[in-house]
C-alpha positions in Angstrom: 6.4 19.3 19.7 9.9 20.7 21.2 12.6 18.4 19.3 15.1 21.2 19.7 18.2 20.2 21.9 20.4 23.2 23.6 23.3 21.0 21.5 21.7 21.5 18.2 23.3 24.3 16.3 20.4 25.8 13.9 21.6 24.3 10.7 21.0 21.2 12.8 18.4 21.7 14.5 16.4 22.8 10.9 17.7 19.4 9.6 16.0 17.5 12.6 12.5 19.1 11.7 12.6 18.4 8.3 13.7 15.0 9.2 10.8 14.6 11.7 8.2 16.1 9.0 9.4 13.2 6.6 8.6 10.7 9.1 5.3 12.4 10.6 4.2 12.2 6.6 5.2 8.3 6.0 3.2 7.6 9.6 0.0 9.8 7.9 0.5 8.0 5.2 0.3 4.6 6.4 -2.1 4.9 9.0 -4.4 6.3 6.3 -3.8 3.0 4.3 -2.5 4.6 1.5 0.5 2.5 2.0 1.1 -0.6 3.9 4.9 0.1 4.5 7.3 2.9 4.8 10.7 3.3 5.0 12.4 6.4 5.9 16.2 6.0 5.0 19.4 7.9 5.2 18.3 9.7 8.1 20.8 11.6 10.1 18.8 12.2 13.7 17.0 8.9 12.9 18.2 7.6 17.0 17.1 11.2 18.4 13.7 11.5 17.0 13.0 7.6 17.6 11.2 8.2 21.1 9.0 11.1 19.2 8.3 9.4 16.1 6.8 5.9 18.2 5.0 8.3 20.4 3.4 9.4 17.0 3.0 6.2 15.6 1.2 4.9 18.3 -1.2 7.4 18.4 -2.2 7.0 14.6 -2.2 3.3 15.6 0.9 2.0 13.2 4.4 0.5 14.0 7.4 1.9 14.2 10.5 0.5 14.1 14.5 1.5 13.5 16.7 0.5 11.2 20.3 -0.3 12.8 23.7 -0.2 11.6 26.3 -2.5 12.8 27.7 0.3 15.6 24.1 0.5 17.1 23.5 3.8 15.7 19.6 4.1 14.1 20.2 5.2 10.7 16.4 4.6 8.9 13.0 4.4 10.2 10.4 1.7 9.4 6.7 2.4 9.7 4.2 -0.5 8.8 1.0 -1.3 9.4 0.2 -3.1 13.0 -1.1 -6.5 12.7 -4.5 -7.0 13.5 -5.4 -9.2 16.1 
């Protein structure tokens, strides 16, 4: 998976993948059923991994979902079980 952007300086860029870890381990975690719900907070690349981490979340069949501030800028993500149909 290439989450690196020529913008990210490697401080940055290391923040990003252990950002993106985080969330890969809160999707594992609730598609596994360990947990119904998880919220991954605080997040500083929360709007540039978003794309990424629904990709992933589909694939391990759970939602995904941000959490927005009032300037539009995704600062947590939300991963929950998808409803069963």
């Amino acid at each position: 998976m290439n989450t690196q952007t020529p913008a990210l300086a490697a401080p940055a860029s290391l923040l990003l993948e252990h950002e993106l870890a985080m969330v890969r381990g809160a999707i594992e975690l609730v598609a596994s059923g360990v947990s119904n719900r998880v919220t991954c907070a605080g997040l500083r690349y929360a709007s540039q991994m978003q794309a990424e981490a629904e990709a992933a979340a589909r694939r391990a069949g759970v939602r995904l979902f941000p959490i927005w501030t009032l300037d539009e800028a995704a600062t947590g993500l939300v991963i929950e079980q998808a409803a069963h149909a």
